[in-house]
C-alpha positions in Angstrom: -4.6 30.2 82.0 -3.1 29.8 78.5 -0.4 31.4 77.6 -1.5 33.6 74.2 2.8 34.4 73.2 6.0 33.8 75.0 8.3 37.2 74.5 11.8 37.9 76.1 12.1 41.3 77.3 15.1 43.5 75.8 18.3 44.5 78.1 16.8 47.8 78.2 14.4 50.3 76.7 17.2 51.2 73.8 16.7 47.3 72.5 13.4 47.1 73.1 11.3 46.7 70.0 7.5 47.2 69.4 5.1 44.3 69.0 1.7 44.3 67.9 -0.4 41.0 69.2 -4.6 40.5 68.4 -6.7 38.7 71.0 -9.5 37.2 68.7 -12.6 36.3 70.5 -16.6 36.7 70.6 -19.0 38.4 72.3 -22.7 38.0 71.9 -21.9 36.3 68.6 -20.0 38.9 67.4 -16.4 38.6 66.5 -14.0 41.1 68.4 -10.5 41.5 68.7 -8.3 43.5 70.7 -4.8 44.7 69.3 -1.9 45.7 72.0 1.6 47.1 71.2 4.3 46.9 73.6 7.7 46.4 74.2 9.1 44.4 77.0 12.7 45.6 78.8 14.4 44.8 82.1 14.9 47.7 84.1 18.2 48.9 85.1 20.2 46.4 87.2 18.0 43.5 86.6 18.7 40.5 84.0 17.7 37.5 82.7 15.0 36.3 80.8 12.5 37.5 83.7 14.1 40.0 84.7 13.9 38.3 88.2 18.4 38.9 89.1 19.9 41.7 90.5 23.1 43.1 90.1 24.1 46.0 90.5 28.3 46.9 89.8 30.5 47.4 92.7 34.0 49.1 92.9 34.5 48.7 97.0 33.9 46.9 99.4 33.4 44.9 97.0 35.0 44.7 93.2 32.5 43.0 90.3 31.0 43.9 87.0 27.7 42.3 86.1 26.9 39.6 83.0 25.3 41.6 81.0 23.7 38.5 79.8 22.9 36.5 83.0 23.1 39.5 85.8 26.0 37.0 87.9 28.7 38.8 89.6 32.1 38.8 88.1 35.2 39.9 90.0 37.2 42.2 88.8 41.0 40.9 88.0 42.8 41.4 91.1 39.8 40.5 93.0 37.8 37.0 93.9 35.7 35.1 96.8 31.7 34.8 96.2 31.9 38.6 97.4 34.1 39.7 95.5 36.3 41.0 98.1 39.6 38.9 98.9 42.4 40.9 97.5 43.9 38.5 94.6 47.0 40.3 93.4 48.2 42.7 96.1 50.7 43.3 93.3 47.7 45.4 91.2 47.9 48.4 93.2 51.2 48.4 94.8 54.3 49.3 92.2 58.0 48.3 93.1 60.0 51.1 91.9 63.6 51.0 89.7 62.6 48.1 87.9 61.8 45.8 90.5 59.8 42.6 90.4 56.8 42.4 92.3 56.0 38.7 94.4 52.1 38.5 94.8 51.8 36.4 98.5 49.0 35.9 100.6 47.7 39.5 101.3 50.7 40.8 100.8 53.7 41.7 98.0 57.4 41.7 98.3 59.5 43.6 95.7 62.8 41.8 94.7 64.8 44.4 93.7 67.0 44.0 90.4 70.9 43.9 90.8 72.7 46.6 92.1 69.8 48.0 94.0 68.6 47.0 97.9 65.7 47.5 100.0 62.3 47.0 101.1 
């Protein structure tokens, strides 16, 4: 089969513009034609230029927006792993309190606590 026209659909059906193509061709040695509008989009959660990847944003178990471009997963800061769910920066959600500095470790935080002050 030949291919007639190449179009990229839109990111959605707000981008998507109206175009107008003509098939030309003959029957009984007549000329015809056959004109089509339409408008190509990806539907909601797909991306790419064939609208052939998924992604859908997560916030737990997993933690990742979406390329609005491309559809790959991107972890959200704080987050990472091909999942998106290995706790980066246990520092994030957990705040030391008077002033303290918080020590990201390996799922897990310690809060150094500023002079004059002690504990946990």
């Amino acid at each position: 089969m030949n291919t007639l026209w190449t179009l990229t659909p839109a990111r959605n059906v707000n981008q998507a513009s109206w175009s107008r193509r003509t098939i030309m061709g003959t029957r009984k040695r007549h000329a015809t034609s056959l004109t089509l509008s339409l408008r190509l989009f990806c539907e909601q959660n797909f991306y790419n230029s064939h609208c052939s990847q998924y992604c859908k944003a997560s916030d737990g178990p997993r933690h990742y927006t979406c390329d609005s471009a491309t559809g790959d997963q991107i972890c959200e800061p704080g987050w990472e792993g091909n999942l998106c769910d290995i706790r980066s920066d246990d520092c994030i959600d957990n705040e030391c309190t008077n002033g303290a500095t918080c020590i990201d470790g390996p799922r897990r935080y310690t809060c150094v606590c500023r002079e004059g002050f002690t504990g946990k």
